[in-house]
N, C-alpha and C positions, 0 to 999 in steps of 0.2 A: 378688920384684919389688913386692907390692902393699905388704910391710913397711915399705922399702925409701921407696917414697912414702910412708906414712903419717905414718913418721919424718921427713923432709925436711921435711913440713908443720908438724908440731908441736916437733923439736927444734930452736935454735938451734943447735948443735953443727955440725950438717949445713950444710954454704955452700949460699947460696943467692942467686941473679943479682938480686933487690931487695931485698940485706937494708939497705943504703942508706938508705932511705927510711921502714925499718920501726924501731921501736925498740928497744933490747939488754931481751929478757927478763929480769927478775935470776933471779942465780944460784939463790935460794933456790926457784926454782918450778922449776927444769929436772928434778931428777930425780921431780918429782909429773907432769910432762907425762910424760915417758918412761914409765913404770908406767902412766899409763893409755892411754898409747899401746901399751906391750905388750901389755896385758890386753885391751885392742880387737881388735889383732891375732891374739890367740891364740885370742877368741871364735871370731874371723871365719875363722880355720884349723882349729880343730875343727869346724865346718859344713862347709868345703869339704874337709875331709877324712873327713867322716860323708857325704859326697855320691858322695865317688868311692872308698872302700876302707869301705865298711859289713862286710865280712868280718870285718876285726881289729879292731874294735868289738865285735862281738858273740862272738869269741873272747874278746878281754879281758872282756869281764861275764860268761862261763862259769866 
């Protein structure tokens, strides 16, 4: 879900109810947002998932 919005926010790709008024990103920048959109995301899911399954964290570095 939180993915999900983050992308919305930053890829053009995603429809969006004021893209109207906003301007057409060019092409050549979409897939540098997306990557640091993923890599945000993925930060921000290894915390929330070192928060709630610390077990197989510490399995995996055994």
């Amino acid at each position: 879900m939180l993915f999900t919005c983050e992308l919305s926010k930053y890829c053009p790709a995603v429809p969006q109810p004021d893209k109207k008024n906003k301007k057409r990103t060019p092409a050549m920048l979409n897939p540098f947002i997306v990557i640091v959109v993923l890599l945000k995301s993925l930060v921000e899911g290894s915390r929330w998932i070192e928060t709630l399954l610390p077990n197989i964290f510490l399995e995996v570095e055994i």
